[in-house]
PDB file as gemmi writes it, atoms N, CA and C in Angstrom:
CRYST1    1.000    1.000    1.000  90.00  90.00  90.00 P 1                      
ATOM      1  N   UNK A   1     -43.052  16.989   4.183  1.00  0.00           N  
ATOM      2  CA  UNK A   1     -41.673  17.094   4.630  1.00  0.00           C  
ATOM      3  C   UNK A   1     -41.131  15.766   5.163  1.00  0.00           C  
ATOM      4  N   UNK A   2     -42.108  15.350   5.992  1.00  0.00           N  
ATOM      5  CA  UNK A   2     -41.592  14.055   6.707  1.00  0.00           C  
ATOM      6  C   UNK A   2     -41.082  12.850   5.382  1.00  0.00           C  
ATOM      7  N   UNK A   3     -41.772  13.088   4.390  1.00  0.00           N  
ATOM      8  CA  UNK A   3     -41.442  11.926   3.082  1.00  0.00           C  
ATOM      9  C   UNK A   3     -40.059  12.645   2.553  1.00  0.00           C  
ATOM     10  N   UNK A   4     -39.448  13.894   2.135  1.00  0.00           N  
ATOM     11  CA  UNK A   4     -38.371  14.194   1.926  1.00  0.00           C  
ATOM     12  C   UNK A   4     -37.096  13.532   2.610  1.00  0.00           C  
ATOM     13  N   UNK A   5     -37.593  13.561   4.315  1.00  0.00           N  
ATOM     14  CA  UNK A   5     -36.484  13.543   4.831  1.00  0.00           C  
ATOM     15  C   UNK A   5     -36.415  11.980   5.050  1.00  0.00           C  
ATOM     16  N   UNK A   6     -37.602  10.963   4.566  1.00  0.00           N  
ATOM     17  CA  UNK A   6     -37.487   9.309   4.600  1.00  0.00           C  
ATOM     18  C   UNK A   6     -36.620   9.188   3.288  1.00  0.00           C  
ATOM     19  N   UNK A   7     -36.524   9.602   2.175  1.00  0.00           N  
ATOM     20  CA  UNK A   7     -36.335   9.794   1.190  1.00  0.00           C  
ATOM     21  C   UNK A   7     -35.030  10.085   1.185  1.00  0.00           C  
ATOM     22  N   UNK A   8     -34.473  10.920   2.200  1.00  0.00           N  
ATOM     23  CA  UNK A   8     -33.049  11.543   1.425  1.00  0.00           C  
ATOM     24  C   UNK A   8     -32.484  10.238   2.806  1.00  0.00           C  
ATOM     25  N   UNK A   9     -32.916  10.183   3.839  1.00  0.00           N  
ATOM     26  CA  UNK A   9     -31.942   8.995   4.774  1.00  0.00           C  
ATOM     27  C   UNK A   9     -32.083   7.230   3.561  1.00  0.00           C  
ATOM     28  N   UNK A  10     -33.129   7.033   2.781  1.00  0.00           N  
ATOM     29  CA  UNK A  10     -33.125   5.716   2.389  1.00  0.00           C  
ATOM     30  C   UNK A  10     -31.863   5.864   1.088  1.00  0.00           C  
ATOM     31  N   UNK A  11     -31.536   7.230   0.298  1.00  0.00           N  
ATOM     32  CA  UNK A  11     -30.512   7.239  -0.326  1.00  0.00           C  
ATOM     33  C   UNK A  11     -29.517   7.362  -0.255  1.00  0.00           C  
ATOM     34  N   UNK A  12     -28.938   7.836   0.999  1.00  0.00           N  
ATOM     35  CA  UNK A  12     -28.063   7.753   1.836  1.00  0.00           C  
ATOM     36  C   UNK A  12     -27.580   6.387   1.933  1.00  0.00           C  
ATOM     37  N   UNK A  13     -28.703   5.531   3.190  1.00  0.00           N  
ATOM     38  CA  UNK A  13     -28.380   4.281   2.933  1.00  0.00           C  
ATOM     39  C   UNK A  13     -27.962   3.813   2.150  1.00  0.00           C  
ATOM     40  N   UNK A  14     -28.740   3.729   0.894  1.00  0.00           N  
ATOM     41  CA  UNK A  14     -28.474   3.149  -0.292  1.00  0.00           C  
ATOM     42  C   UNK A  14     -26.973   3.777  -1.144  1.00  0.00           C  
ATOM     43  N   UNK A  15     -26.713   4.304  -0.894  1.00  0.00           N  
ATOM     44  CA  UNK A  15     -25.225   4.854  -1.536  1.00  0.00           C  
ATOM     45  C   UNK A  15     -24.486   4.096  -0.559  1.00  0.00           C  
ATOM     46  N   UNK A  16     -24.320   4.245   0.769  1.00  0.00           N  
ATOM     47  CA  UNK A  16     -23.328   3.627   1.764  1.00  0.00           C  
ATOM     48  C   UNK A  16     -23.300   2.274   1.677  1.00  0.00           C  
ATOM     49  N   UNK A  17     -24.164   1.621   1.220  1.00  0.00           N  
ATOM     50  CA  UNK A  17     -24.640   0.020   0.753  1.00  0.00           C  
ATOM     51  C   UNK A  17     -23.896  -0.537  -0.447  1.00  0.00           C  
ATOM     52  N   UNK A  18     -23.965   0.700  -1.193  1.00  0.00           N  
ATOM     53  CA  UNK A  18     -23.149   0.240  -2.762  1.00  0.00           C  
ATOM     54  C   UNK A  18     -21.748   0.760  -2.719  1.00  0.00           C  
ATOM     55  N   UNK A  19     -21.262   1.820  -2.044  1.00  0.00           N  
ATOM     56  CA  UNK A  19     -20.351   1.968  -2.231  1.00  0.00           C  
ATOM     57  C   UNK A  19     -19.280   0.930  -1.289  1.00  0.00           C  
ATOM     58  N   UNK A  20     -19.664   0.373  -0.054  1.00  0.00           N  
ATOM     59  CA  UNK A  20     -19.250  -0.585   0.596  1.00  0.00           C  
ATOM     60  C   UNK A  20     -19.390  -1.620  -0.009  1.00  0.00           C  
ATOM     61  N   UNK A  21     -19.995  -2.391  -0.910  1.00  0.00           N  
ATOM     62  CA  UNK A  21     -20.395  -3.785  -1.568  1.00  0.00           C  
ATOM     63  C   UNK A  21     -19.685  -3.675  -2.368  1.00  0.00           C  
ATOM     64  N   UNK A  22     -19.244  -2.650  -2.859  1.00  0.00           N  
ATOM     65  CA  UNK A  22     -18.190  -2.671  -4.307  1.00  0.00           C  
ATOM     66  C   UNK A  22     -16.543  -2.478  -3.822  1.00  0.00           C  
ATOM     67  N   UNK A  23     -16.578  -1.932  -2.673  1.00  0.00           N  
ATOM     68  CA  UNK A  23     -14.841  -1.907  -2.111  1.00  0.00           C  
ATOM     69  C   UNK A  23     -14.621  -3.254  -1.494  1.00  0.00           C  
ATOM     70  N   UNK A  24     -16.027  -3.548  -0.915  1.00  0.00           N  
ATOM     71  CA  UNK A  24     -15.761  -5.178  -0.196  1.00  0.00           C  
ATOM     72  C   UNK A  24     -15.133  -6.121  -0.847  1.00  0.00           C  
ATOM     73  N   UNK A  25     -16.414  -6.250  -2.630  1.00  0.00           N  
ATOM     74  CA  UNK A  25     -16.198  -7.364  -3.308  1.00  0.00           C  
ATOM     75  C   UNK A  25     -14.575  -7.263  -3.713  1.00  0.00           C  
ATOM     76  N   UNK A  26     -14.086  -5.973  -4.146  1.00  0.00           N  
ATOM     77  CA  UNK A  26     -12.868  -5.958  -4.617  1.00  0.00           C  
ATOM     78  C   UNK A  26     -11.609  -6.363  -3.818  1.00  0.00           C  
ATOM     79  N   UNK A  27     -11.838  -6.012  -2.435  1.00  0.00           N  
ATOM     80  CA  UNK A  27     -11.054  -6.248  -1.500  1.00  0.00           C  
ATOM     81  C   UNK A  27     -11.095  -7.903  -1.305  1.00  0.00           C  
ATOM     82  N   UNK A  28     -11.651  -8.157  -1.498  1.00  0.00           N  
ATOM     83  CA  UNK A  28     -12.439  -9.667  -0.883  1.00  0.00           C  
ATOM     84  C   UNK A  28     -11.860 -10.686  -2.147  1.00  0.00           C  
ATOM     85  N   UNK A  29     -11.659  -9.992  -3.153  1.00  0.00           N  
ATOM     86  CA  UNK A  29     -11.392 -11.043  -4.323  1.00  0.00           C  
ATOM     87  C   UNK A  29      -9.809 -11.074  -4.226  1.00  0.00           C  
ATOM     88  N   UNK A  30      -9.056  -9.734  -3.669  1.00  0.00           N  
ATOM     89  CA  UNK A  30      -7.996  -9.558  -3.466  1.00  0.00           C  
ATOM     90  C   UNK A  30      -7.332 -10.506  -2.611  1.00  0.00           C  
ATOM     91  N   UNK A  31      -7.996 -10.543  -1.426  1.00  0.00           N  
ATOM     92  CA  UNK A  31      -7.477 -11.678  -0.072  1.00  0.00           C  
ATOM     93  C   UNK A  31      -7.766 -13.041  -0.589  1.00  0.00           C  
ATOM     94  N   UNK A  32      -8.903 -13.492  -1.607  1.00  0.00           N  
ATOM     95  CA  UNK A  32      -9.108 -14.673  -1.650  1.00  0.00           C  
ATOM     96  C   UNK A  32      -7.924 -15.120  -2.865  1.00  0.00           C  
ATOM     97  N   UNK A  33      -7.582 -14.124  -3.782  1.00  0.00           N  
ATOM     98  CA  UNK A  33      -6.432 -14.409  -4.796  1.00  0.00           C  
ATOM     99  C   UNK A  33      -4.972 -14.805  -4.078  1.00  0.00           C  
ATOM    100  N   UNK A  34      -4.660 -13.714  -3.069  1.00  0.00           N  
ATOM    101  CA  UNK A  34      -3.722 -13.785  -2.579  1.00  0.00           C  
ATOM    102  C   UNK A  34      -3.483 -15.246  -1.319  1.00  0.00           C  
ATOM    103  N   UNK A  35      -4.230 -15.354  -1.350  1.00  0.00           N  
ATOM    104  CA  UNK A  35      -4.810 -16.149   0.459  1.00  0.00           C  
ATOM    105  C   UNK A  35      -4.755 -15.679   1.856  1.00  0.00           C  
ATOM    106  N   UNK A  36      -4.620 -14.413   1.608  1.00  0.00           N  
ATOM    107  CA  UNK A  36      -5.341 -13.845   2.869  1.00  0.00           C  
ATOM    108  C   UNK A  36      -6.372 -13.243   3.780  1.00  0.00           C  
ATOM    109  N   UNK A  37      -6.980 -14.224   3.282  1.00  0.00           N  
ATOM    110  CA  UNK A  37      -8.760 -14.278   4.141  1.00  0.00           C  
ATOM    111  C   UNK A  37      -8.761 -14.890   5.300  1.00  0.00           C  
ATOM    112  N   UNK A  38      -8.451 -14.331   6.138  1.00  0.00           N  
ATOM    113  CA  UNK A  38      -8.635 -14.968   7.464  1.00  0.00           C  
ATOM    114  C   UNK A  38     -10.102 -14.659   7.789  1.00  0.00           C  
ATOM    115  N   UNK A  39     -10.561 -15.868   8.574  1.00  0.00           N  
ATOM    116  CA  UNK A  39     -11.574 -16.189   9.497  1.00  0.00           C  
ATOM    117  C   UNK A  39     -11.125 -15.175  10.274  1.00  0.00           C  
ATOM    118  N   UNK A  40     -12.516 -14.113  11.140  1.00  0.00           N  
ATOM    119  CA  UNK A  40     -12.722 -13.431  11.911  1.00  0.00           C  
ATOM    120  C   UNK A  40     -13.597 -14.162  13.210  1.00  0.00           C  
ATOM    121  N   UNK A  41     -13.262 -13.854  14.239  1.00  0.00           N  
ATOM    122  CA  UNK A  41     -14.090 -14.659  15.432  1.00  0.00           C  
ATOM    123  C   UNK A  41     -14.101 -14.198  16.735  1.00  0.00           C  
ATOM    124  N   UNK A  42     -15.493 -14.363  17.381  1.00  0.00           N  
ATOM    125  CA  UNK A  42     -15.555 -13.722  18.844  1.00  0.00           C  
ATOM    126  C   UNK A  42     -14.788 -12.291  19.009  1.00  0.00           C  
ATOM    127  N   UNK A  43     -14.273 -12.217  19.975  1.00  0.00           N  
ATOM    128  CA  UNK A  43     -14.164 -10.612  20.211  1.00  0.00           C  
ATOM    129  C   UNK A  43     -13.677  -9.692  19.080  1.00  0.00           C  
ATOM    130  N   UNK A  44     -12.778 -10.219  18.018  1.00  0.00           N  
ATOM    131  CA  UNK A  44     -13.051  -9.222  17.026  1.00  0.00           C  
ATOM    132  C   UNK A  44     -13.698  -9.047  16.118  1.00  0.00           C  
ATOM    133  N   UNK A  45     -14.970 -10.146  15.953  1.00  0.00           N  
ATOM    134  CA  UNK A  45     -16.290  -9.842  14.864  1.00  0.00           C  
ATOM    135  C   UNK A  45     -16.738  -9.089  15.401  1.00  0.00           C  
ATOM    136  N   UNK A  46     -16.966  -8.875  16.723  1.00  0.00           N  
ATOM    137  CA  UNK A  46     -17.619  -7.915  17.558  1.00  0.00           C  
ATOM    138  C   UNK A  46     -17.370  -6.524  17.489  1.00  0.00           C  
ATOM    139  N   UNK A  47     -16.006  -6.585  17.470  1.00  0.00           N  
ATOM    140  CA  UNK A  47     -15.238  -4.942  17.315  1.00  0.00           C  
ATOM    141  C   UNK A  47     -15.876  -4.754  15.928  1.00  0.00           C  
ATOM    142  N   UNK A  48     -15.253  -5.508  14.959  1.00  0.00           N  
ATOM    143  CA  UNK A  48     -15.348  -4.937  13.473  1.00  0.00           C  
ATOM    144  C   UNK A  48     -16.939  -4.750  13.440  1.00  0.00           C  
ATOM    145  N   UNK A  49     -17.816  -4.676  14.092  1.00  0.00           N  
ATOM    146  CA  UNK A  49     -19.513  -4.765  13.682  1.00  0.00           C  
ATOM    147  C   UNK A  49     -19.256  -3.455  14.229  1.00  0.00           C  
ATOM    148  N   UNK A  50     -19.135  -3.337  15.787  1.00  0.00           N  
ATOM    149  CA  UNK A  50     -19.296  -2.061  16.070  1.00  0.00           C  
ATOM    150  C   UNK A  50     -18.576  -0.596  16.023  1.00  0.00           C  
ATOM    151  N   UNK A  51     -17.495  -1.359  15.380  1.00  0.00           N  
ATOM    152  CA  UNK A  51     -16.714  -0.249  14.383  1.00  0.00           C  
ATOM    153  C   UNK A  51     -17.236   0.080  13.370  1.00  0.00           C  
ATOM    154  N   UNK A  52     -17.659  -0.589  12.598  1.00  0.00           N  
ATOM    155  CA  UNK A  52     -18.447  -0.027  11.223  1.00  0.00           C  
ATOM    156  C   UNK A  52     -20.137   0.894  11.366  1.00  0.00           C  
ATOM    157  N   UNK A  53     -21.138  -0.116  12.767  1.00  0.00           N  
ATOM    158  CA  UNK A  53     -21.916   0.856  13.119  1.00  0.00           C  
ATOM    159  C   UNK A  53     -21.530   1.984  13.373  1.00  0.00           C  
ATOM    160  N   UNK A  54     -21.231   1.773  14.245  1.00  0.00           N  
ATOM    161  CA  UNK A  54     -20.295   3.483  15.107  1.00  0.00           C  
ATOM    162  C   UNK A  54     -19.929   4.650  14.024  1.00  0.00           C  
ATOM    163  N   UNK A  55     -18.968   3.634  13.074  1.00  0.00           N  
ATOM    164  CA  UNK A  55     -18.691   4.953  11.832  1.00  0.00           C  
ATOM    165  C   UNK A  55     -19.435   5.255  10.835  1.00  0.00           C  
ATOM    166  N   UNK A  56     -20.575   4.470  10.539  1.00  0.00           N  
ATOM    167  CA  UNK A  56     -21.069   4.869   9.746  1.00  0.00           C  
ATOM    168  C   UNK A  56     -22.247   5.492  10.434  1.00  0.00           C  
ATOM    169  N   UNK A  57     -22.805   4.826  11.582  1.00  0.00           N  
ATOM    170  CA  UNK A  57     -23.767   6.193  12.248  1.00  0.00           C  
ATOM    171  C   UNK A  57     -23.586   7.762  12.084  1.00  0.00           C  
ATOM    172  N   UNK A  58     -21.790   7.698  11.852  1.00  0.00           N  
ATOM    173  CA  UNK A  58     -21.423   9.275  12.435  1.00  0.00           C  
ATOM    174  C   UNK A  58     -21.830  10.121  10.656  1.00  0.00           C  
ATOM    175  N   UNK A  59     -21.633   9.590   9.523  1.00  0.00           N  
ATOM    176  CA  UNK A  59     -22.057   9.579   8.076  1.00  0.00           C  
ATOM    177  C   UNK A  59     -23.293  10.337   8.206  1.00  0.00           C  
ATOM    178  N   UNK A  60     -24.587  10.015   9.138  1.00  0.00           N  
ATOM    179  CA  UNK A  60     -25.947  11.008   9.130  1.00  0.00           C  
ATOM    180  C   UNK A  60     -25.813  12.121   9.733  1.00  0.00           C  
ATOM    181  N   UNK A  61     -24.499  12.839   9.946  1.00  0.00           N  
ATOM    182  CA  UNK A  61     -24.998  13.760  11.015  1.00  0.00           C  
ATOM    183  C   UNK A  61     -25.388  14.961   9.856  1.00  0.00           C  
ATOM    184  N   UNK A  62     -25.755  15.843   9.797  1.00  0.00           N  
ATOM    185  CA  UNK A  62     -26.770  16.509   9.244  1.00  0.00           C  
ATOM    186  C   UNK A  62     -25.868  18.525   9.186  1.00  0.00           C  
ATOM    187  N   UNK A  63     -24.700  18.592  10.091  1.00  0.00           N  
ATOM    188  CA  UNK A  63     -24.207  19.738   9.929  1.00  0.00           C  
ATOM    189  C   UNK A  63     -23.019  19.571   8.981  1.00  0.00           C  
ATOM    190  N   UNK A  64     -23.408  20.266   7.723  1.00  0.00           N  
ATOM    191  CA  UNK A  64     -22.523  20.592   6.475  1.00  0.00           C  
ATOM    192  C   UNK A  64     -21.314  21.052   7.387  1.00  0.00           C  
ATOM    193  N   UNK A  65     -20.712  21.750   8.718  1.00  0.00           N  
ATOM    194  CA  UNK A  65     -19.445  21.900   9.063  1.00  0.00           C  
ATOM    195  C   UNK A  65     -18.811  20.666   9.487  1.00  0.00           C  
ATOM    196  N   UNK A  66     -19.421  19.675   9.530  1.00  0.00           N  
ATOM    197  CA  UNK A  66     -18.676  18.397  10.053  1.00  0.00           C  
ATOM    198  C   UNK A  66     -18.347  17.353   9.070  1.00  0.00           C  
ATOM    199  N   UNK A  67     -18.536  17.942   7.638  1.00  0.00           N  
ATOM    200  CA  UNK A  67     -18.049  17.265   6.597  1.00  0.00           C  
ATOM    201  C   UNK A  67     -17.194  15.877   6.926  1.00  0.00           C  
ATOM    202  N   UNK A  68     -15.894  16.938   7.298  1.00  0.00           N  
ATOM    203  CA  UNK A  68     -14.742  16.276   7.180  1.00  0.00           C  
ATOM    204  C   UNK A  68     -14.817  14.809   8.225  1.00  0.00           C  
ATOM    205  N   UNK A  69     -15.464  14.869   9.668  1.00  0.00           N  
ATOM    206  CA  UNK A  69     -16.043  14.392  10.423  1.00  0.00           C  
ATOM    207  C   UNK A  69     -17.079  12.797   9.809  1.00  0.00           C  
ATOM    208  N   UNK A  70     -18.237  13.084   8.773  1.00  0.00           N  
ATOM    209  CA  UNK A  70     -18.471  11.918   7.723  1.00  0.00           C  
ATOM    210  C   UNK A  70     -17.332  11.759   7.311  1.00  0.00           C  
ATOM    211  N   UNK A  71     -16.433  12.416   6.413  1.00  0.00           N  
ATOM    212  CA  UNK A  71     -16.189  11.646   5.341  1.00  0.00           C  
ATOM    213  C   UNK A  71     -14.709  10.643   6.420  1.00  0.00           C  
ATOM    214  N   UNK A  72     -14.448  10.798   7.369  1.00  0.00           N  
ATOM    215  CA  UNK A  72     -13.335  10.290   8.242  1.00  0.00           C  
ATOM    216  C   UNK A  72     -14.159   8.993   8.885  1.00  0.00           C  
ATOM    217  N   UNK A  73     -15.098   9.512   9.482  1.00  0.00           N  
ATOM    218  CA  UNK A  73     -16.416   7.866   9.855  1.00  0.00           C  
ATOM    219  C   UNK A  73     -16.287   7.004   8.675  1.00  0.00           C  
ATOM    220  N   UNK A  74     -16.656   7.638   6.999  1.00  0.00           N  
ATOM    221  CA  UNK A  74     -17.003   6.764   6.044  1.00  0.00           C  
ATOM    222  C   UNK A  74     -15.623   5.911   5.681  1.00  0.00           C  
ATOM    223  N   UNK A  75     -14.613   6.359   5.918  1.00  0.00           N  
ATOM    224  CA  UNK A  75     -13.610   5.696   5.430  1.00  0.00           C  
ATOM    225  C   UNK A  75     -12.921   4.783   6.901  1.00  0.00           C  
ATOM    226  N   UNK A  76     -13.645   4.843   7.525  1.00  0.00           N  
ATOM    227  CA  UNK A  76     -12.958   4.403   8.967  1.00  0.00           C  
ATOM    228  C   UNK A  76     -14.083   2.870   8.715  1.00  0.00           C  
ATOM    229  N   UNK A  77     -14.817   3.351   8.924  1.00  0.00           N  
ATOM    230  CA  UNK A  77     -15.604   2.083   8.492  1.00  0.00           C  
ATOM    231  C   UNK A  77     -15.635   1.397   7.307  1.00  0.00           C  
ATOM    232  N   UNK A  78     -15.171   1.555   6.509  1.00  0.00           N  
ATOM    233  CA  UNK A  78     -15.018   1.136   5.093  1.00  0.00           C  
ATOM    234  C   UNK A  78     -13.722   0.122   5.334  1.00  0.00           C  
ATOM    235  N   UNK A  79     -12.850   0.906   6.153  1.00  0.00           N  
ATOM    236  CA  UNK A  79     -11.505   0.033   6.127  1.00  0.00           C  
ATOM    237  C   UNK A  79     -11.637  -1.860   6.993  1.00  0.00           C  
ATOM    238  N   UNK A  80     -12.741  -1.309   7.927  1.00  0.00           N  
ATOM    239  CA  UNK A  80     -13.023  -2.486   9.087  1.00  0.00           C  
ATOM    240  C   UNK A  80     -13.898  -3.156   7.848  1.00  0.00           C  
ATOM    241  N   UNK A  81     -15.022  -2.808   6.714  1.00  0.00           N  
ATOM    242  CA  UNK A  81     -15.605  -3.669   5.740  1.00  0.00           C  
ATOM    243  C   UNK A  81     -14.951  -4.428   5.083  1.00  0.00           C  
ATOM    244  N   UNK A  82     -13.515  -3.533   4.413  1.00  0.00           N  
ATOM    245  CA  UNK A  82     -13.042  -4.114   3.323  1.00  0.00           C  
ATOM    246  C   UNK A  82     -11.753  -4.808   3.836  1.00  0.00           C  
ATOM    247  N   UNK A  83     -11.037  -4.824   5.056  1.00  0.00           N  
ATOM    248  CA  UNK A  83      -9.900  -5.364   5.738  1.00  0.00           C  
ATOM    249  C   UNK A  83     -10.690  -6.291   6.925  1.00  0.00           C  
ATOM    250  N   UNK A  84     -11.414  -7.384   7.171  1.00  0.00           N  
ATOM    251  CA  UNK A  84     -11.395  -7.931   8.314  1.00  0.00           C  
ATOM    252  C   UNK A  84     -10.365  -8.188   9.630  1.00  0.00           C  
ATOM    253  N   UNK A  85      -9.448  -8.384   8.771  1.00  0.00           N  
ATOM    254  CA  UNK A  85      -8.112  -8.719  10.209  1.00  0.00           C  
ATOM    255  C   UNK A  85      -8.017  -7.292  10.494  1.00  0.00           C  
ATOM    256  N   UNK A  86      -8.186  -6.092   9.973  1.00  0.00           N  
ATOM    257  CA  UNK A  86      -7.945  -4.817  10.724  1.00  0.00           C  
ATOM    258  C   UNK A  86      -8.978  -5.211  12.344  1.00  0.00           C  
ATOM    259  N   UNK A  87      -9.695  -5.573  12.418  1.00  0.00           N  
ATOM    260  CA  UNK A  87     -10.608  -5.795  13.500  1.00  0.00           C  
ATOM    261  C   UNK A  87      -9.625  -6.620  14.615  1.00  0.00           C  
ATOM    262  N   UNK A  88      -8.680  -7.608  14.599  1.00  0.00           N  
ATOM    263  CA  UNK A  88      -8.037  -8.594  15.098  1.00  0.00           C  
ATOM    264  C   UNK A  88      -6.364  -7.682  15.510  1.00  0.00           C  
ATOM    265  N   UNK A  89      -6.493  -6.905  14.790  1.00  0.00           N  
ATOM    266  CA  UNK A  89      -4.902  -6.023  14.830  1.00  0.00           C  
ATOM    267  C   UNK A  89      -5.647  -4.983  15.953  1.00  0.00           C  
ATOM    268  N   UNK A  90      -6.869  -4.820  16.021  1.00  0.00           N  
ATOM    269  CA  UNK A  90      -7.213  -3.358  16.968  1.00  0.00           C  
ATOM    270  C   UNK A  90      -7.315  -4.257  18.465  1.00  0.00           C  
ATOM    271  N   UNK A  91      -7.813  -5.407  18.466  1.00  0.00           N  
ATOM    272  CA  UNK A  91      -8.570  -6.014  19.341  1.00  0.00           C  
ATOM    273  C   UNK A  91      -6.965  -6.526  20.252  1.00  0.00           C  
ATOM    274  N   UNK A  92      -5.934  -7.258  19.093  1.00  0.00           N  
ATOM    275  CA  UNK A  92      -4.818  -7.508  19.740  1.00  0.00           C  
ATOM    276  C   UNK A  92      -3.791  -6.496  20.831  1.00  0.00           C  
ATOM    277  N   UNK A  93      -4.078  -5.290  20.350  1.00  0.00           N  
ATOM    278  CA  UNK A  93      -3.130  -3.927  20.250  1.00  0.00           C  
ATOM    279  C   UNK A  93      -4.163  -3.362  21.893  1.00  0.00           C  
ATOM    280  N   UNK A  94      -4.905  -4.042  21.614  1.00  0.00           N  
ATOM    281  CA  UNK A  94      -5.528  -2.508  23.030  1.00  0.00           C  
ATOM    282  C   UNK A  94      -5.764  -4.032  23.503  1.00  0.00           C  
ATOM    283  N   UNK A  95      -5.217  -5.140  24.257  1.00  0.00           N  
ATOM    284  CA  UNK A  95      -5.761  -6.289  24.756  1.00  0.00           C  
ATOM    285  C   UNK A  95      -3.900  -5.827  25.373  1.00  0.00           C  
ATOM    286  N   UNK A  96      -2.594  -6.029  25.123  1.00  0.00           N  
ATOM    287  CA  UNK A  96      -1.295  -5.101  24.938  1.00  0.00           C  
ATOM    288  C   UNK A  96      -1.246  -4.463  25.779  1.00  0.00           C  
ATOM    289  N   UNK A  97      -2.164  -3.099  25.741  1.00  0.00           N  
ATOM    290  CA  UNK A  97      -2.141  -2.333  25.952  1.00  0.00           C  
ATOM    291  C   UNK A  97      -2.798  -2.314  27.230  1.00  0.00           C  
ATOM    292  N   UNK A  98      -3.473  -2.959  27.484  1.00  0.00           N  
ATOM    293  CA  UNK A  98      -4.537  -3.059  28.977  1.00  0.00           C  
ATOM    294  C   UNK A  98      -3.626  -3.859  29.501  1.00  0.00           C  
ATOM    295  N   UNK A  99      -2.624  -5.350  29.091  1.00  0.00           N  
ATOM    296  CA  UNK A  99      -1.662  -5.509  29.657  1.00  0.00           C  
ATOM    297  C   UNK A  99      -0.849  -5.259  30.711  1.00  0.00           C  
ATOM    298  N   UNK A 100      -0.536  -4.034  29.747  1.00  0.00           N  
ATOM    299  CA  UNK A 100       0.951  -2.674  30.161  1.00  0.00           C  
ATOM    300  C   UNK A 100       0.442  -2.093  30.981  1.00  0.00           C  
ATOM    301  N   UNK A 101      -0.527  -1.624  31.253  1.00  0.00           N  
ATOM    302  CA  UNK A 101      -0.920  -0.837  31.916  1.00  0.00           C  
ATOM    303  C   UNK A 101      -1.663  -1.282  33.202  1.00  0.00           C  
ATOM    304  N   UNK A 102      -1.460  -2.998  33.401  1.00  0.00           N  
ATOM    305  CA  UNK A 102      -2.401  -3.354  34.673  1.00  0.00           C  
ATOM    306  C   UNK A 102      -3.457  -3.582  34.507  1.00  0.00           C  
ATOM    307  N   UNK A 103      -4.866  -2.883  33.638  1.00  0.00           N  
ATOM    308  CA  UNK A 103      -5.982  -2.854  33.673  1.00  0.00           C  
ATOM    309  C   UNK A 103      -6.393  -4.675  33.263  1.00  0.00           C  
ATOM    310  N   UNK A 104      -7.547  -4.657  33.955  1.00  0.00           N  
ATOM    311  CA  UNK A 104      -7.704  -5.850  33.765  1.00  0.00           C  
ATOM    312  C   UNK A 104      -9.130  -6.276  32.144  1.00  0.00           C  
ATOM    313  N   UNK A 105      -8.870  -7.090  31.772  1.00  0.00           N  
ATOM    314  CA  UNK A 105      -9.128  -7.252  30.296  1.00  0.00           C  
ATOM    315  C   UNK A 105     -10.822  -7.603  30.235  1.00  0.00           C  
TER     316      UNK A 105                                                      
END                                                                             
């Protein structure tokens, strides 16, 4: 049993690996055609890493009722793979937002 269940998490992986490497490259050829590849740096490489862990951690959870739950992680993280400045628009927006509100940053 224990080899089934190494087995079905390494294909898992391996699907989330290819299907991200192939929206990346496309996305990626897109920004470099157009010229909008911005350099990512400090606090929002940081976000965009642990945005994509975070969502794609949520991808293993294992109850068929939380479908919808993966497939919202998989595309949440997909967007921070294949959009880098999405990371710099979240980081700007709640930096704003702690602003407005006093809290200190």
């Amino acid at each position: 049993m224990p080899d089934a269940m190494g087995s079905q998490f390494f294909a898992h992986v391996r699907l989330l690996a290819q299907t991200s490497i192939g929206v990346w490259f496309a996305f990626w050829a897109w920004r470099k055609k157009y010229g909008s590849d911005d350099a990512v740096r400090g606090r929002s490489q940081v976000v965009r890493w642990l945005i994509v862990l975070a969502a794609y951690s949520l991808t293993f959870l294992p109850q068929p009722s939380l479908w919808w739950l993966r497939v919202g992680s998989f595309l949440i993280g997909l967007a921070f793979i294949a959009w880098p400045s999405l990371a710099e628009t979240v980081v700007e927006r709640l930096g704003r937002a702690s602003k407005s509100s006093g809290l200190p940053e």
